[in-house]
C-alpha positions as CSV (number, residue, x, y, z in Angstrom):
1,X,1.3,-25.1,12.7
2,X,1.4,-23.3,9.7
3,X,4.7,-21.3,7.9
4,X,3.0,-18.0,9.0
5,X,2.4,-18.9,12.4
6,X,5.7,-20.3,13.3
7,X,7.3,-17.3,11.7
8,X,5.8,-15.2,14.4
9,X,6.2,-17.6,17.1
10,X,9.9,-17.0,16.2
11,X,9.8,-13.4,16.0
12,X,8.1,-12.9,19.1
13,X,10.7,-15.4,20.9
14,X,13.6,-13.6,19.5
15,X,12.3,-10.0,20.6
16,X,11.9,-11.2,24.2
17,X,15.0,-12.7,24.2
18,X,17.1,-9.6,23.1
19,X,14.8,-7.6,25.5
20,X,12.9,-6.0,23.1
21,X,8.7,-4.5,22.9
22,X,6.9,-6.2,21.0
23,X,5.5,-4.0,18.2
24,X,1.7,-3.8,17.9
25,X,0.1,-5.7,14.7
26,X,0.1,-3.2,11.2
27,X,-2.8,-3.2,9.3
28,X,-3.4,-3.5,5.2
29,X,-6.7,-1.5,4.4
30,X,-7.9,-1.5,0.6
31,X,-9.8,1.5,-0.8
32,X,-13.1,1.5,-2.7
33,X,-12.9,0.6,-6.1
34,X,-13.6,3.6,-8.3
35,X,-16.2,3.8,-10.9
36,X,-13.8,5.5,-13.5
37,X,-11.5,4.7,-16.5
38,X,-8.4,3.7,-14.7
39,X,-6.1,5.4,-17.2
40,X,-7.8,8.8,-16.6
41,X,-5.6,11.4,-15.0
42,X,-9.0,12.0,-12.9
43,X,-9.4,8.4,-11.8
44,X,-5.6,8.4,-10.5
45,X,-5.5,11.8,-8.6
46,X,-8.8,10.9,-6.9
47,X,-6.8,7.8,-5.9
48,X,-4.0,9.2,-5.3
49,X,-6.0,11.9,-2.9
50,X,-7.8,8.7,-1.1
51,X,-4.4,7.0,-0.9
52,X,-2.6,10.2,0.8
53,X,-6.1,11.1,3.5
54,X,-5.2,7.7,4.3
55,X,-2.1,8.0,5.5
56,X,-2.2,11.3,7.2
57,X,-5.3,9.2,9.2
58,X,-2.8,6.7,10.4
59,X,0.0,8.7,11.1
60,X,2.2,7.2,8.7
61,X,4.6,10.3,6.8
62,X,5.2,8.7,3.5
63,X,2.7,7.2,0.7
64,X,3.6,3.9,-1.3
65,X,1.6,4.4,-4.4
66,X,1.9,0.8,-6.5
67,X,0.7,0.9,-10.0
68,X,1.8,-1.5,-13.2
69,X,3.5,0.1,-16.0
70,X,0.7,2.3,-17.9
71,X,-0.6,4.1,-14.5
72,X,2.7,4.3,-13.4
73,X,3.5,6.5,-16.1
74,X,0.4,9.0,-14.8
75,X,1.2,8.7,-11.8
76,X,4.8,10.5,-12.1
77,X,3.5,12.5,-14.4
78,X,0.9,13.9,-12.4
79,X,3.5,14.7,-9.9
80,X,5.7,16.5,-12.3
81,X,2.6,18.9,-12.6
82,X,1.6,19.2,-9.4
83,X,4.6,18.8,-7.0
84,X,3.0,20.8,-4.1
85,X,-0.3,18.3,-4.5
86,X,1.9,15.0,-3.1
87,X,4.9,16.0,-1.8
88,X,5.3,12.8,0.5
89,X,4.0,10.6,-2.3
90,X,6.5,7.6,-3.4
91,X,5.2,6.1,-6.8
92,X,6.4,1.9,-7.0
93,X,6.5,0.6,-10.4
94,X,6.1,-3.6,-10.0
95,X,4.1,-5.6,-7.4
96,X,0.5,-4.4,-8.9
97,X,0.2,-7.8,-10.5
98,X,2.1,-9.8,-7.2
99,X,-0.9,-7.4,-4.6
100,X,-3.9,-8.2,-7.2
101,X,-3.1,-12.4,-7.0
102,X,-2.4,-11.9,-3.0
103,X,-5.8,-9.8,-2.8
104,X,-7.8,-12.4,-5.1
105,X,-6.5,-15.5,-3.0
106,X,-7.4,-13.7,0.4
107,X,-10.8,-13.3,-1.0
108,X,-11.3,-17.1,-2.6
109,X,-10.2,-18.2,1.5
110,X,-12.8,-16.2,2.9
């Protein structure tokens, strides 16, 4: 049995032993790549429009928008400019490089 499995094994047990509903699985979904220089304002309010359609599709009310340092800086900037474009948008500076190895060691299993 592997760490992940047992994990929910144990989560599971203990939500049906304090009586509560299990919660229905979430799901990670990556968007395109896009064909553009990554530091362009363009590039990051077209991703930044493909990041927010997707969470108005999945009924979520708030955006995480992860970006290293140098897009990070766009990103908040672009919101200073356009406040009424992403109101429900919450930049997070870190974790680009931590999401990138996860993605690229999900892809070498597969």
């Amino acid at each position: 049995m592997t760490v992940l499995s047992s994990m929910v094994t144990y989560n599971t047990r203990l939500c049906r032993e304090q009586g509560q509903s299990l919660q229905p699985k979430t799901k990670a979904v990556y968007l395109p790549l896009i064909d553009m220089p990554p530091a362009d304002p363009d590039t990051i309010i077209t991703a930044m429009n493909k990041a927010q359609k997707l969470t108005e599709e999945t009924g979520q009310d708030f955006t995480l928008f992860t970006a290293d340092q140098q897009l990070y800086r766009i990103v908040v900037e672009i919101q200073w400019a356009y406040p009424h474009l992403f109101p429900h948008l919450v930049p997070r500076l870190g974790g680009m490089h931590m999401l990138m190895s996860f993605v690229g060691a999900v892809g070498a299993l597969i």
